[in-house]
C-alpha positions as CSV (number, residue, x, y, z in Angstrom):
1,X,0.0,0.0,0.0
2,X,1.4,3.4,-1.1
3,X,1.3,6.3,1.2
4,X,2.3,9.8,1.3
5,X,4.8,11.0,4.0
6,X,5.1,14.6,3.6
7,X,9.2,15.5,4.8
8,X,11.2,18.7,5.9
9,X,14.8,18.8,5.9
10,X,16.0,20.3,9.6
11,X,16.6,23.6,9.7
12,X,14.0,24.6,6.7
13,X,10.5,25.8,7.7
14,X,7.3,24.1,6.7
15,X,6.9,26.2,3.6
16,X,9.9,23.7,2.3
17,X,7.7,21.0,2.9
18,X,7.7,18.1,0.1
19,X,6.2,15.2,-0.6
20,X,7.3,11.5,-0.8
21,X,5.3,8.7,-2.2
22,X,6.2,5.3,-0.8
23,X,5.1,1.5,-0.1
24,X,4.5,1.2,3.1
25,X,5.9,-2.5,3.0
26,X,9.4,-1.1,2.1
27,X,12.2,-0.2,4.5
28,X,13.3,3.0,5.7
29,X,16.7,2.3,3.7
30,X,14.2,3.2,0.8
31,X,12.7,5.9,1.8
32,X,16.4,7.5,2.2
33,X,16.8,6.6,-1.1
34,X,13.6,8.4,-2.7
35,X,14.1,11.2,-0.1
36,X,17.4,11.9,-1.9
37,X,15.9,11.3,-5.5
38,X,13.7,13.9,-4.3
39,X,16.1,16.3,-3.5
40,X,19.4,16.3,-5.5
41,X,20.6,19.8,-5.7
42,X,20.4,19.7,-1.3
43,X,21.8,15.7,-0.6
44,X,24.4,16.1,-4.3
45,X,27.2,15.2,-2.3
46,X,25.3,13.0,0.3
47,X,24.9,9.1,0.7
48,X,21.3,7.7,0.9
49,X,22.5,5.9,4.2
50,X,23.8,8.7,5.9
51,X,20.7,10.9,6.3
52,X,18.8,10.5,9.5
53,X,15.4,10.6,9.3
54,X,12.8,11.4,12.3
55,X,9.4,10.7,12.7
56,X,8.0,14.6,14.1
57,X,4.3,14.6,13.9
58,X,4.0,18.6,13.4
59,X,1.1,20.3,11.9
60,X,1.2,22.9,9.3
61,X,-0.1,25.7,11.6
62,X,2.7,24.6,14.2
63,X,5.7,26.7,12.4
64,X,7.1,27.6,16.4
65,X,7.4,23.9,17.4
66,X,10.2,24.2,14.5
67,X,12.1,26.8,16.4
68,X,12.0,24.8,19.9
69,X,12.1,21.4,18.5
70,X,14.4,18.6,20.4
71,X,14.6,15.5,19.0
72,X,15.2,13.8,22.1
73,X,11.7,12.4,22.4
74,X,11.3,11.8,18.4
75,X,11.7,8.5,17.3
76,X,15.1,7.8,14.8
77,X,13.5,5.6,11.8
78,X,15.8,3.1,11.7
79,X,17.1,1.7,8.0
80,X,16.3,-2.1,8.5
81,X,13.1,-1.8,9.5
82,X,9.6,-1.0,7.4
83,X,7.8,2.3,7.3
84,X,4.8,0.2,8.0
85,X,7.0,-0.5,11.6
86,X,6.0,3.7,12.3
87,X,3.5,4.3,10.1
88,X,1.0,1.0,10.5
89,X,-2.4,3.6,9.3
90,X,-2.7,6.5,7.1
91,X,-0.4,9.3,8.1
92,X,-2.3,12.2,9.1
93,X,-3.1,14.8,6.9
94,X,-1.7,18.6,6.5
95,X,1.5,18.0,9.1
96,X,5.1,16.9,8.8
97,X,5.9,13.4,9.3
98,X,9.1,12.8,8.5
99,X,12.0,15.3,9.5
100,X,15.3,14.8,7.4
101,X,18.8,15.3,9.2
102,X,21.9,15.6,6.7
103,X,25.1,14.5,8.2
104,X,26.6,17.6,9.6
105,X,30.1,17.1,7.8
106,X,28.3,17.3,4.3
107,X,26.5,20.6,4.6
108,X,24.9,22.3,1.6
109,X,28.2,24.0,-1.2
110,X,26.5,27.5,-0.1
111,X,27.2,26.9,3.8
112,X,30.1,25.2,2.9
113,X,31.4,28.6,1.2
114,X,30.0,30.5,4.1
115,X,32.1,28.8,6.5
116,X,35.4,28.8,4.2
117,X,35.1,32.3,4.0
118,X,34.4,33.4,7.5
119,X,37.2,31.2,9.0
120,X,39.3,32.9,6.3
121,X,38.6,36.6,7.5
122,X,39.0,35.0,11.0
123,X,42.6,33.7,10.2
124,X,43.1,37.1,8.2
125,X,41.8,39.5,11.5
126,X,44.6,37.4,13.5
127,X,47.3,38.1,11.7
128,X,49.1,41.6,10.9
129,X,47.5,43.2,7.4
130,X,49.5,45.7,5.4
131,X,47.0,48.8,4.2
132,X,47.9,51.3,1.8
133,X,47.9,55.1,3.1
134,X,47.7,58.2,1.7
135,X,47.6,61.1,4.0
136,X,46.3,64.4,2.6
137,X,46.6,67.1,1.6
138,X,49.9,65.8,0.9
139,X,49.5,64.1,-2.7
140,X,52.5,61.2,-2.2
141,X,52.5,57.6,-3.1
142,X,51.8,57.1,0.2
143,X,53.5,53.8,2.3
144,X,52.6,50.9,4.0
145,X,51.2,50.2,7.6
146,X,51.5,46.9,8.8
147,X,49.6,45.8,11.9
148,X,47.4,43.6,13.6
149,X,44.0,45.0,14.0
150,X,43.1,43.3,17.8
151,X,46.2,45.6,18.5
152,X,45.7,48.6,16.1
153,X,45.9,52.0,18.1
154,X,44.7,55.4,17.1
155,X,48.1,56.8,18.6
156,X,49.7,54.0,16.9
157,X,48.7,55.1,13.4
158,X,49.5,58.5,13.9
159,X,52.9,58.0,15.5
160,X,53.5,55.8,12.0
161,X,52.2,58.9,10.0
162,X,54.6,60.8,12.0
163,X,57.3,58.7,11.2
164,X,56.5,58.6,7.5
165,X,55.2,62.1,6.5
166,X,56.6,64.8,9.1
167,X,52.7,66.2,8.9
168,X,52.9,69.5,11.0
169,X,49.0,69.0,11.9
170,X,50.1,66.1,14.0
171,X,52.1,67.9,15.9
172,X,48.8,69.2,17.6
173,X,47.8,66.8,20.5
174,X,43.8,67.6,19.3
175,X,44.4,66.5,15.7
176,X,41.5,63.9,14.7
177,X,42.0,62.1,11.8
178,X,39.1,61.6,9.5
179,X,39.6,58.2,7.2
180,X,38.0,57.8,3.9
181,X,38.0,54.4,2.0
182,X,35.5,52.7,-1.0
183,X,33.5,52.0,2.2
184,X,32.4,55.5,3.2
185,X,34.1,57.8,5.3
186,X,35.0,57.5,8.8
187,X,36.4,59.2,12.2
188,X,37.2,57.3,14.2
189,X,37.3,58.6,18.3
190,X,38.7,55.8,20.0
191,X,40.6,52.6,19.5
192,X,38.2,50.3,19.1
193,X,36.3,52.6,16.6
194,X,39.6,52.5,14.6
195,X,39.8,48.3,14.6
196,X,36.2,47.7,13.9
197,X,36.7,50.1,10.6
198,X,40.3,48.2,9.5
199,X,37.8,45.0,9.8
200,X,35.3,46.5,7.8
201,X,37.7,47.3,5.3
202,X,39.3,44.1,5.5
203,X,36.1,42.1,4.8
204,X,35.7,44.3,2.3
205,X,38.8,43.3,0.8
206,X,40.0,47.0,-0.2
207,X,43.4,47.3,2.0
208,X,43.8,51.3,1.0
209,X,42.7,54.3,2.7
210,X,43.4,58.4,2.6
211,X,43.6,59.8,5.9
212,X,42.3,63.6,6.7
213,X,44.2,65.4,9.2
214,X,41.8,68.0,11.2
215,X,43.7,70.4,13.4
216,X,41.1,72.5,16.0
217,X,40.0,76.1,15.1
218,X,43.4,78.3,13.9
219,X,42.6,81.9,13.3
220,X,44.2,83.0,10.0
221,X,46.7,85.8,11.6
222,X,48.2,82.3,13.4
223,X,49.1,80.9,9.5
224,X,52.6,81.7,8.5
225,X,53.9,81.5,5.0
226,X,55.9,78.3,6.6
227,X,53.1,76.8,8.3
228,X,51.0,76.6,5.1
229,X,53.9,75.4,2.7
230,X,54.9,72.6,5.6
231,X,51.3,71.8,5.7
232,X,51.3,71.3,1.9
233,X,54.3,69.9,1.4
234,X,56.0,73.2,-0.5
235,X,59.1,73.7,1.1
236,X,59.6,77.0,-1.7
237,X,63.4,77.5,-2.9
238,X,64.9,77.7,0.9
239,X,66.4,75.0,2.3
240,X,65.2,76.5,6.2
241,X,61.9,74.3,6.7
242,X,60.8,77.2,9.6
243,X,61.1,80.0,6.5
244,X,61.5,82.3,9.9
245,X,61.8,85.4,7.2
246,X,58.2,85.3,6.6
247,X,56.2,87.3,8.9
248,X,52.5,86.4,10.1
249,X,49.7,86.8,7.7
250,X,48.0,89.8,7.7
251,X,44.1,90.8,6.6
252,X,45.6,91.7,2.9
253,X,47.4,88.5,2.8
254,X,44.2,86.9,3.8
255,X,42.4,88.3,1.0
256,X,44.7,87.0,-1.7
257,X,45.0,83.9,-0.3
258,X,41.3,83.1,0.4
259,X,41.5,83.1,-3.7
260,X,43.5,80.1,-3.7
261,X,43.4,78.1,-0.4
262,X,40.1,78.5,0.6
263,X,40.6,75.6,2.9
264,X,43.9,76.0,4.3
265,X,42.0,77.8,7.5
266,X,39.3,77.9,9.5
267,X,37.7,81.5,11.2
């Protein structure tokens, strides 16, 4: 006698229902079998015998009992005996009756994938990770920072900057750096802002970033005609860096240089 056993593989809810025609008089070992001719795409790299199958009397209006559900008190259809040995009558209608457990070792390709990549960001978070920086206004090739992002520092990264570019800006202890990569743009306050950025980054696989260096509010009569060429990196034909013959700007200065570098102060 042929039955219908309506299954649902663990995990799935009942809208991934399906169902299985099946003699009665045959053994479970079958049903494993049809279960997988049912299903090729999910059990592809799955043997018949290795699926477990439970017999979970849940109805369709029952889609919580899914969430909750322990298979401690579910019986295991074993592959030797008949269905006929759990299911002697008609199965009821509208519920699941047979709930189908692949071996864990053979998930689906897509989890699979999943986990591959998530223990290779792991692997990759662990380790030290060379970015690519550029700081600006400064337009250089910019140079490597190598670090490991659990132990990435803000005062870290701008002691390297320090070290690379000689940036006067950083030489003020309220300087904030304002990052921007493919990802958006960020500012980060604290340590752990910076580290869960250099992760974003590196999930996002793009390893290069420009860094902004914002100085507190300088009136313009503080700006020297040294401060602004160190600041742009235009040392002029002197070879003095402090270009200590230059006096302070004054309001005419201001007005001719507002035409150029608008954004070389702030009021």
């Amino acid at each position: 006698m042929s039955i219908t056993l309506l299954c649902l593989i663990k995990g799935n809810t009942l809208a991934n229902a399906f169902p299985v025609d099946i003699d009665k008089d045959q053994l479970v070992g079958h049903l494993k079998k049809v279960i997988k001719a049912e299903q090729p795409q999910t059990f592809a790299n799955v043997d018949a015998k290795d699926l477990k199958l439970w017999k979970v009397p849940i109805s369709d209006d029952h889609d919580d009992q899914l969430r909750n559900l322990s298979l401690e008190d579910s019986d295991e259809l074993l592959a030797i005996r008949k269905i006929s040995k759990y299911f002697p009558d008609s199965p009821p209608e509208e519920c699941i009756h047979v709930l189908v457990e692949p071996p864990e070792s053979t998930a689906t390709s897509e989890v699979l994938k999943l986990r591959e990549e998530v223990a290779s960001l792991q692997a990759l978070l662990n380790k030290s990770v060379a970015f690519d920086v550029v700081v600006s206004p400064k337009r250089t090739k910019g140079f490597k920072w190598t670090v490991n992002i659990e132990q990435a520092t803000l005062d870290g990264l701008k002691e390297h900057i320090r070290k690379m570019e000689k940036p006067p800006a950083l030489e003020n202890d309220g300087a904030v750096l304002n990052i921007v990569n493919e990802s958006g743009k960020y500012s980060p306050l604290n340590d752990q802002d910076l580290r869960e950025m250099l992760q974003l980054f590196v999930s996002n696989k793009n390893l290069k970033f420009t860094v902004f260096i914002e100085t507190p509010s300088k009136a313009f009569s503080d700006w020297t005609f040294s401060s602004v060429c160190q600041l742009y990196g235009l040392n002029g034909e002197t070879e003095d860096p402090t270009m200590t013959v230059f006096p302070n700007f004054s309001r005419s200065h201001e007005i001719i240089i507002r035409l150029f570098l608008p954004a070389c102060w702030s009021e």
